[in-house]
Every structure is written in C-alpha cells, then in structure tokens.
C-alpha positions as CSV (number, residue, x, y, z in Angstrom):
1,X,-1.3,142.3,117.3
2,X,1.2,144.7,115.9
3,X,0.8,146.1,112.1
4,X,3.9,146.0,109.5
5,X,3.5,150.0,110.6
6,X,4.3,149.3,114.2
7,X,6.8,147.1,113.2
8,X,8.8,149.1,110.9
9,X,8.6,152.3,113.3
10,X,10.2,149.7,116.2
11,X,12.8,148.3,113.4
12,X,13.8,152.5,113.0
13,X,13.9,153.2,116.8
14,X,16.0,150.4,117.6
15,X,18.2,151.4,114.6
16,X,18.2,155.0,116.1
17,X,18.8,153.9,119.5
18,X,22.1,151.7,118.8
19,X,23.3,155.0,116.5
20,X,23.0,157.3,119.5
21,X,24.4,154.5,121.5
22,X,27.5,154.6,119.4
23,X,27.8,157.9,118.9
24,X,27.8,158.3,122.8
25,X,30.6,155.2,123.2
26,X,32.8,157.3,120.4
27,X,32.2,160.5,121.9
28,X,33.8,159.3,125.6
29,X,36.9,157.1,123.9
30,X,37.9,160.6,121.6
31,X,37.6,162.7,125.3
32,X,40.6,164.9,125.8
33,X,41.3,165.2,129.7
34,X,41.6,168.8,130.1
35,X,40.7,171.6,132.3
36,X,37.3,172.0,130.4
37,X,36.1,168.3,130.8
38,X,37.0,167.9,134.7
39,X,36.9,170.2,137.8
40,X,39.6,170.4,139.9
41,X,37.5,168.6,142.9
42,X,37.1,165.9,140.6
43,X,40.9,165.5,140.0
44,X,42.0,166.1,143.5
45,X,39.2,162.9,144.3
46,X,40.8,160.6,141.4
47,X,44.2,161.4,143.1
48,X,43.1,160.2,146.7
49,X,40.8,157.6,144.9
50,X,44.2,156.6,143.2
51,X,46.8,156.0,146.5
52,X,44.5,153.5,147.7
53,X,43.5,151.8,145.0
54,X,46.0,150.7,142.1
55,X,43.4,149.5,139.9
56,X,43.0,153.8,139.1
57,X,44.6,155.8,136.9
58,X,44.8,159.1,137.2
59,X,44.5,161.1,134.0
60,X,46.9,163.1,132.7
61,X,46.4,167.0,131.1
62,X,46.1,170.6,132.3
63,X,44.1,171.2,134.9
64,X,43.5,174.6,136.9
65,X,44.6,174.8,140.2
66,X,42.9,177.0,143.0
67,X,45.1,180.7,144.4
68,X,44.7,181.4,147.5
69,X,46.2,185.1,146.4
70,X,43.4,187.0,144.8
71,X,46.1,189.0,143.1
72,X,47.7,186.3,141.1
73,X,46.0,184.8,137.5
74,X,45.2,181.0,138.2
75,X,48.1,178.5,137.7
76,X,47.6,176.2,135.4
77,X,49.6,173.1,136.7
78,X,50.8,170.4,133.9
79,X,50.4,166.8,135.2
80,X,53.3,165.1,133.4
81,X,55.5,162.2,133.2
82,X,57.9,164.0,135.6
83,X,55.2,164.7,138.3
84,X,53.4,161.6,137.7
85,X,57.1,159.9,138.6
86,X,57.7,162.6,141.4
87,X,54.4,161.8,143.0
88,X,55.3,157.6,142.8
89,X,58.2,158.3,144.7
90,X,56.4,160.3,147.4
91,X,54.1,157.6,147.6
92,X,56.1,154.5,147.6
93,X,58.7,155.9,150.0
94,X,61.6,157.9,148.3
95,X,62.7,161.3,148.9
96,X,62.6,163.6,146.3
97,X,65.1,165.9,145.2
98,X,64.1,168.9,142.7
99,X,67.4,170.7,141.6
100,X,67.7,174.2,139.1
101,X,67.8,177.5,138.9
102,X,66.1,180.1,140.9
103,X,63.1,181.0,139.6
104,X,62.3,177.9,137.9
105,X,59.0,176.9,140.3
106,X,60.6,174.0,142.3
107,X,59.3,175.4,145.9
108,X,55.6,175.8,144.0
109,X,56.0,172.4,142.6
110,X,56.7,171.1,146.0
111,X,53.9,172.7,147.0
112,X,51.4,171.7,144.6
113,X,51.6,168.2,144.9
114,X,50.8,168.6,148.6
115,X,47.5,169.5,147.3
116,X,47.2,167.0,144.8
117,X,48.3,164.5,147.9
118,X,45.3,166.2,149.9
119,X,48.5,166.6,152.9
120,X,49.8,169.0,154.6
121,X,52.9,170.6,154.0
122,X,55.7,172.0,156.3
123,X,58.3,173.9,155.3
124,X,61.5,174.5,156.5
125,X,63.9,177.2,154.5
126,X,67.2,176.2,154.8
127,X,70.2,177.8,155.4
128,X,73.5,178.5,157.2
129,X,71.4,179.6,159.9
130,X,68.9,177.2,160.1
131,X,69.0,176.1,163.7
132,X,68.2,172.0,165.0
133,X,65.0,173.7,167.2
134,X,63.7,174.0,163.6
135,X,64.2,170.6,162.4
136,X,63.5,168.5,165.5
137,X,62.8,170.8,168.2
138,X,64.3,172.3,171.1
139,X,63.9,175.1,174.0
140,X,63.5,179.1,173.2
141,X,62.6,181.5,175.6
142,X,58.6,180.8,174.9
143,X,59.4,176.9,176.2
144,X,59.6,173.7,174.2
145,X,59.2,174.2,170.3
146,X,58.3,171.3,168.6
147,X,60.2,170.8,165.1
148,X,58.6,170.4,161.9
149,X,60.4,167.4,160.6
150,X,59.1,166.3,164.1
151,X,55.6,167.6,163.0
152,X,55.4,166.1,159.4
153,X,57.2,162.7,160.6
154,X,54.4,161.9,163.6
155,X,51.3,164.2,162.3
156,X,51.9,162.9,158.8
157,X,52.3,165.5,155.7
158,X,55.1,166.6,153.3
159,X,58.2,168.1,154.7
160,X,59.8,170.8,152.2
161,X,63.6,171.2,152.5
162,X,63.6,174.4,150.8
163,X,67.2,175.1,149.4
164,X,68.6,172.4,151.0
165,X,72.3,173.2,150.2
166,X,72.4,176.4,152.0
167,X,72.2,174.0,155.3
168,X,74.9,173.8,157.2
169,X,76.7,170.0,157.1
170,X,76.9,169.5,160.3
171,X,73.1,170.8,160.9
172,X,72.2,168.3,158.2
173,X,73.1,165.3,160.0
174,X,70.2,165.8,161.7
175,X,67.9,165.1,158.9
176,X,69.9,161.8,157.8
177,X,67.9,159.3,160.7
178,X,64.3,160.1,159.3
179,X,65.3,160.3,155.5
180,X,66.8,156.9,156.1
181,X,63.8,155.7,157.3
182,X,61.0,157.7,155.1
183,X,60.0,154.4,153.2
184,X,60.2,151.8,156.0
185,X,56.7,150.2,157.0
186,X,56.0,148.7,160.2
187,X,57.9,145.3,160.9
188,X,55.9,142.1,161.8
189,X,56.5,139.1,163.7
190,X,54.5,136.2,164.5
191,X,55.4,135.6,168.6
192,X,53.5,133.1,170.4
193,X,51.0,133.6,173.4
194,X,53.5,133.3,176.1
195,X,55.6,135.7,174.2
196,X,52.2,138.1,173.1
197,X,51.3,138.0,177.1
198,X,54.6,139.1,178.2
199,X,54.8,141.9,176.2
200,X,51.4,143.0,176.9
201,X,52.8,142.9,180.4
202,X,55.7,145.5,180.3
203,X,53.3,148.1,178.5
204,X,53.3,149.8,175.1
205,X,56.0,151.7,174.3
206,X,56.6,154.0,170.8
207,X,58.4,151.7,169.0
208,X,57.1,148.2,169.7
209,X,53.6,147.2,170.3
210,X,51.9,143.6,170.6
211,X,48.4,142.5,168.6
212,X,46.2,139.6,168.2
213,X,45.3,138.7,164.8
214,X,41.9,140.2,165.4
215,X,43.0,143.2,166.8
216,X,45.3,144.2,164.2
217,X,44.6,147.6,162.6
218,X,44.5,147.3,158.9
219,X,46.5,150.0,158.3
220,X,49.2,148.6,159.6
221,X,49.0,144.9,158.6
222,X,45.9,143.6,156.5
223,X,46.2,140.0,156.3
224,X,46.4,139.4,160.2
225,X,44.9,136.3,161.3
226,X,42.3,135.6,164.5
227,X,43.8,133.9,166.6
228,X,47.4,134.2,165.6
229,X,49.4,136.6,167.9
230,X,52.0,139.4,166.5
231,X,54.6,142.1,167.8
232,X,54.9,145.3,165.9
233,X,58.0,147.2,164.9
234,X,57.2,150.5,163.9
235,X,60.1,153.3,162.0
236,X,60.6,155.9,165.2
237,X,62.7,158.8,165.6
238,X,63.7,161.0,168.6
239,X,62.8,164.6,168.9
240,X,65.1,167.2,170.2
241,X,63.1,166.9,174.1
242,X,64.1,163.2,173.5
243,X,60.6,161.7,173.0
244,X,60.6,158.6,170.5
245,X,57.9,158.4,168.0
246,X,56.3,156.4,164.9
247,X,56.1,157.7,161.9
248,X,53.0,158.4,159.7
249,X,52.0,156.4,157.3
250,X,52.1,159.5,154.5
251,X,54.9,161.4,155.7
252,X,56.9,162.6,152.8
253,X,59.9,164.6,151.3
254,X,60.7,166.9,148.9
255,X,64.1,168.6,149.1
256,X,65.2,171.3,146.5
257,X,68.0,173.6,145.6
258,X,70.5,175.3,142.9
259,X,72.6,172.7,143.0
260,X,73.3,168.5,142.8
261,X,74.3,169.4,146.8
262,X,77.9,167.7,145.7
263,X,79.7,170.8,144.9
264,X,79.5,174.6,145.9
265,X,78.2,177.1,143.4
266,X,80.1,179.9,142.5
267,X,76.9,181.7,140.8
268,X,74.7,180.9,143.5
269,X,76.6,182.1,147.2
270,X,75.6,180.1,150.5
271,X,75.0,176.3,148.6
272,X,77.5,174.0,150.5
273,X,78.7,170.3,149.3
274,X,77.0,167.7,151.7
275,X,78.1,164.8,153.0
276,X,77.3,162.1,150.6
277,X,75.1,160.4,153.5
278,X,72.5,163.0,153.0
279,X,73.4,162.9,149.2
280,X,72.6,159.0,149.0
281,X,69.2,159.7,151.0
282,X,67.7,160.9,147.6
283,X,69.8,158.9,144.9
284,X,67.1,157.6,142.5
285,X,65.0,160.5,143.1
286,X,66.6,163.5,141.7
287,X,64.7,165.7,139.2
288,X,66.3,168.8,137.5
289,X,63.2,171.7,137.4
290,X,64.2,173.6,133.9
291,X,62.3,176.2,132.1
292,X,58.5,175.3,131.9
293,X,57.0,177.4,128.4
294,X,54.2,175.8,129.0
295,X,53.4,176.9,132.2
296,X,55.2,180.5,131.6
297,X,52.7,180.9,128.6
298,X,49.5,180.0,130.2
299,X,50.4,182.1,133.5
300,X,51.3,185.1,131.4
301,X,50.1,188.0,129.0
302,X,50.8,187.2,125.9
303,X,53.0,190.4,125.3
304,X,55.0,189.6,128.8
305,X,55.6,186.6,127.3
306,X,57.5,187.5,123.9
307,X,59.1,190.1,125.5
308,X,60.8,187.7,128.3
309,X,61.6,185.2,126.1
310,X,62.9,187.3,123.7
311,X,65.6,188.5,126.4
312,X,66.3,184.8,127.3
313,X,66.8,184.3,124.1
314,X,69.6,186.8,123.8
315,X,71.3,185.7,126.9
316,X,71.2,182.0,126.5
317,X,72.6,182.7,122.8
318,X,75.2,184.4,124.0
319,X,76.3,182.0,126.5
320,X,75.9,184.2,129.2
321,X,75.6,182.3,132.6
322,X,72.1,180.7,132.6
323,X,71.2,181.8,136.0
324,X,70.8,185.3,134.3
325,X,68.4,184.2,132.4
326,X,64.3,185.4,132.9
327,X,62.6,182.7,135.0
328,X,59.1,182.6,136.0
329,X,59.4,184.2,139.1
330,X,60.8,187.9,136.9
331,X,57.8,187.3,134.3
332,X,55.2,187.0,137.0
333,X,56.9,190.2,138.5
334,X,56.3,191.9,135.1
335,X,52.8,190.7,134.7
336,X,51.7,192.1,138.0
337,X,53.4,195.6,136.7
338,X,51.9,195.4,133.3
339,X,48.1,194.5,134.1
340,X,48.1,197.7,137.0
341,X,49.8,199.9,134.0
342,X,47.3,198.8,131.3
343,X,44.1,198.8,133.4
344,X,44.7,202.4,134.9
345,X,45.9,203.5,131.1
346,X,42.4,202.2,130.1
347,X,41.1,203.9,133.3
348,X,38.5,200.2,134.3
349,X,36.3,201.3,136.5
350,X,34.4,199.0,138.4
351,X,37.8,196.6,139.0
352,X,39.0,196.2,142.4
353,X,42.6,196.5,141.1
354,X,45.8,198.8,142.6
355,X,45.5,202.4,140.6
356,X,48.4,203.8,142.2
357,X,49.3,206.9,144.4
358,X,47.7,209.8,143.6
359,X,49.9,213.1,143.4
360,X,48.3,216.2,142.4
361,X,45.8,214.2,141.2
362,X,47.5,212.0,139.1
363,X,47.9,208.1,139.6
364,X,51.8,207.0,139.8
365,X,52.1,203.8,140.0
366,X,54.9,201.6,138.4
367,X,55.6,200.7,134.3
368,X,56.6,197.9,132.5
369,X,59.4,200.3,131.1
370,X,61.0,200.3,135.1
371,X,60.6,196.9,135.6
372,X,62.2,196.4,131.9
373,X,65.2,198.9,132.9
374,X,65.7,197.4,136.7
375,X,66.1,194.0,135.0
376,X,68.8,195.3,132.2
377,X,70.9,196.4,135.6
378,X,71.6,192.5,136.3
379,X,73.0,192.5,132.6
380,X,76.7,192.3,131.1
381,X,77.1,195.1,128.5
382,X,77.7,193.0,125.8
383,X,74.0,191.7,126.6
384,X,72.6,194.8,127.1
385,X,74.0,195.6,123.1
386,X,72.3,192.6,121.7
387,X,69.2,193.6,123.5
388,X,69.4,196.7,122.0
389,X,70.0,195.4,118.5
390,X,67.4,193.1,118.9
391,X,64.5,196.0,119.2
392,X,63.9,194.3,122.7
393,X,63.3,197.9,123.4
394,X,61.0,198.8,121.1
395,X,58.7,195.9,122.3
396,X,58.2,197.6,125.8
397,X,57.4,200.9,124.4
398,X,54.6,199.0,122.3
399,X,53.5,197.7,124.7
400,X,50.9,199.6,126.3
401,X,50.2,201.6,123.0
402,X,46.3,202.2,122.3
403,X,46.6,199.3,119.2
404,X,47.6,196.8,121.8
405,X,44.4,197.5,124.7
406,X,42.6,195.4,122.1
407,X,45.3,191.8,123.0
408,X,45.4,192.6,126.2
409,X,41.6,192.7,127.0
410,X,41.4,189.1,125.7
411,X,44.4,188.6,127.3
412,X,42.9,189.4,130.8
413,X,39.7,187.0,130.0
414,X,41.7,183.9,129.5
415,X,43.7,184.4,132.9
416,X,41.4,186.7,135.0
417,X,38.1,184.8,133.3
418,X,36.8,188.5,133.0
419,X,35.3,190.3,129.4
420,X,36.2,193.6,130.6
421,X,34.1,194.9,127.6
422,X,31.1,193.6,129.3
423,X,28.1,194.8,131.8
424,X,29.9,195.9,134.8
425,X,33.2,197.3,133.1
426,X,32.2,198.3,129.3
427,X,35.4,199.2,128.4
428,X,35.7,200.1,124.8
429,X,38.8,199.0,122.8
C-alpha cells in the first residue's frame, strides 16, 4: 500500500514527465531546417522519398552539398521557391529553361538538381558546331556513337542543353521529337483476348507491347486488373542508326542560355533566334538565373566579397551593360587567387595548398592585385574612373595586409571547416 510520500513523489514525476514532454514537442515545432539539423544523405533520401510519395514534403533551407574538387570551398545550395518549382516541372514532365547571364550558375544549377534527383546527367554543350552524332547518334571513324539525348531518353537521366542558343536551327530540329514527348506516359487500352492473342502473335516491338491484367508492371500501369487484357503504347523516338525506343520513366530536361532563344544577342556572339517550335517546347517553364548574394556570400571570403560587389555596384550604377558585371564564376576566380596569396603570405605549413614557383628561392605565384587589374581590362574608362573614385583600389591593397590575416583565418574555417590556429597548423595571427 503506497504512503502519501509515494504518492506525492509519483504526483511530481508525472508532473516532470509531461514538462519534459512539452518541452521536447516545442523544441521540434521551433526547428529551423538548416544545414546544422540535417545531413545532406538525409536530404538527398527525403527527395527520392518525396517523387514517390506525395504525402512528403521536402524541407526547405541551406543545405551543404558535396565537391567532388578538393580545391573548391563547399557549395552551399539554397532550396527555394524557384528550384522547388524547377524540380516540379522535371518531375511532372516539362522542360526547363534557365536563361541569364554568364556567370550566373545556370550549368551548376542544372547540375545540382541531378543530384538532388539521385539521376544522371548528360550533357551536351551546344553550339554552331554541335553535330546530330552528338544529339542522337551517328557513324565516326571509331563506328557507331550512340547520342546522349539517345542515352538520357532510353537509360533515363537529365539531359543538359548547355547554351542552347548557340545551336544551329536547323541542328535543333532534331531535339523538337523528344522535347515534344518528355512528359508523355505510356498509353493504355483495354483490347479483348482475341485482340491480346493476336498481338502476342506478331511479337513485341519498341513501341507497342500487349499485357494481361496480372502481368502488368506497375510502373507502367498500377490499377491493371487480373483477367482483363491490355495493349501498351509507349513515347518512342528514333536514333540516328534508326533504332526505335521507349523512353524512361525519369528522363528529363534542362536547357539554358544568355538569351529568351527569340532574338540574337549583340553582347553575347554565337546565340541564334530559334524556331518557335523549339521555343514552345519549354513555354511555362522558363526561369531567368540572376545574381544569387546569397550563394556568392556563403561561397566566398568575406573580403572577395565586398570587393566584387563593390565593383558591380559601380558598373550596374552606371548603366554599363550588365553582362560586365562580376558574376560568380570572376569571384570564385578571385577567391582561388586570394586564399594561395594569403596562405603562402602567412607561410601554413602543414596545408596541402599550391605555394607557387619557386625562383631563386622565392615563391611566385599569382595576387589578388593581377586578378584585380586583368578584370579592370574588360572595363570602359569611364568605369574604370568611378572605380578609382570609389577607393575600389585601396580595398585590394588592404587586402592581404597583416591586420586582415586575422578575418581571413575565420574566414577559411567557415568554408574550408579548418582552425588554422590549431594543432597541426598553429598559425599565429
């Protein structure tokens, strides 16, 4: 028989236990999805979780993608509204067209949400050479080569029409018969047994294939009944060595280029207008890639940062033409310059990192001053003034001044995930 002791102690554990029980529920509703409360493996499951179940959301926030390079800081990619609706359209059938300047990340865009679609890609750089062996096959003088719209459409995986415009029209065309078809599913017919026999009869062929309700493959048609008997269309094309065949249930597209491919560019040489049949094969789906600060920011030092945006800024001010503005392509040139100039300046040793050519014992390597100066040669004069008036200048020469080793060793922790003033390096700042 329990005392008023026991019961009071059990009255204060069950109090206790619904408090930590609360605390637990309000912990998980206030959770920010971010790169610190889920892995990467994690996301990339949710995703494939995701395509075949609607019932999932996946989460969106900043999550850290894997490099391949070891020379590159890790890419943070931003899951947004616009990739959230980029990746629908992959998913549901539509062609996607990513259009902007150079620079802007719309070929590593492309190439990221292949990852997050757990496919393949293939890419094919377009231009006014870009020959049809390339896009559907054909014979060079090592035999058959197999194209790799061919590849994507049968093997399944995202096809990447890099710079699309640069193609010539006419080489186009021969893109228009798949695009047209990217979203089409398999076409069912109930037939009856006479009709299910005689087609059994001539053979399968790549386009047309016969089922009983019990033999149906899910993939292609779920609800299928026993007994019931059904002829398959399936979405074929023809490759350039005139074999037919069905296309893959996640074969996708993503095109991209400088332009809306309905004029010709004057600032950017090569982009032709298409025909408006290769046009209307991505209407709904277009996406213009800008400038991401963001992104820039998180893939940059801090310094390479201001001083890049502080020249865009002068340029877009100006109205100068916008393609001669800094894109993420020139800032990740100047961060590789400016982490080799800074960690040889702070002479780290025990960094596998490039220290240069040695000349009468002397590293050489390159400065974030030359890369600064072979930029200004793209410039106008009259921005190359307002640069100067700016004290644009004057940021580059502080930059690698003993004041500033301090910024950039915390700098290289958050994009390297190294404290350089730790046990191996000990560098002092």
């Amino acid at each position: 028989m329990s005392t008023p002791l026991d019961q009071l102690i059990q009255q204060q554990e069950q109090v206790l236990k619904v408090a930590i029980e609360n605390a637990i529920k309000k912990a998980l509703k206030d959770i920010k999805i971010s790169k610190e409360s889920i892995s990467t493996d994690l996301y990339l499951e949710l995703v494939q979780m995701a395509k075949s179940s609607p019932k999932i959301n996946i989460p969106k926030g900043n999550f850290i993608m894997p490099m391949d390079k070891a020379d590159e800081c890790e890419i943070s990619f931003k899951i947004n509204q616009t990739i959230a609706g980029i990746i629908t359209d992959l998913v549901t059938g539509n062609n996607v067209y990513l259009y902007g300047l150079a620079g802007t990340g719309k070929t590593y865009t492309s190439e990221k949400i292949g990852e997050m679609l757990g496919i393949p890609t293939f890419t094919i750089n377009c231009s006014q050479w870009t020959s049809p062996t390339i896009i559907v096959g054909g014979q060079t003088i090592e035999g058959y080569r197999e194209g790799l719209l061919v590849k994507a459409w049968k093997d399944g995986g995202l096809l990447i029409l890099d710079e699309l415009p640069k193609l010539d029209p006419n080489t186009a065309g021969l893109l228009n018969d798949a695009l047209s078809k990217t979203g089409n599913q398999p076409e069912i017919c109930g037939v009856s047994k006479e009709d299910y026999e005689k087609g059994i009869a001539k053979g399968e062929n790549a386009k047309t294939q016969f089922y009983k309700g019990e033999d149906m493959p899910k993939e292609v048609f779920e609800f299928a009944k026993k007994g019931s008997f059904y002829r398959v269309t399936f979405p074929t094309i023809t490759s350039g060595e005139g074999r037919v065949y069905r296309k893959h249930p996640k074969f996708c597209v993503i095109a991209s280029g400088n332009t809306t491919m309905q004029e010709q560019s004057v600032a950017f040489g090569g982009n032709n207008r298409q025909d408006y049949s290769l046009i209307d094969r991505f209407a709904g789906s277009y996406y213009e890639v800008t400038f991401d600060e963001a992104l820039e920011k998180s893939l940059t030092y801090e310094f390479v940062y201001e001083l890049c945006t502080a020249i865009r800024e002068v340029i877009l001010l100006r109205g100068s033409a916008a393609e001669q503005a800094i894109t993420l392509r020139t800032m990740l040139n100047f961060n590789r310059t400016y982490e080799v100039e800074m960690l040889s300046q702070m002479d780290v040793q025990n960094l596998n990192y490039y220290k240069g050519v040695e000349v009468n014992n002397m590293p050489m390597y390159k400065t974030i001053q030359e890369s600064f100066d072979s930029f200004l040669l793209l410039l106008p004069q009259d921005d190359l003034d307002q640069i100067n008036q700016r004290n644009i200048q004057q940021m580059v020469t502080d930059a690698t001044a003993p004041n500033n080793q301090q910024r950039f060793v915390a700098d290289f922790e958050r994009l390297r995930g190294i404290d350089l003033t730790k046990a191996p390096y000990n560098v002092v700042v």
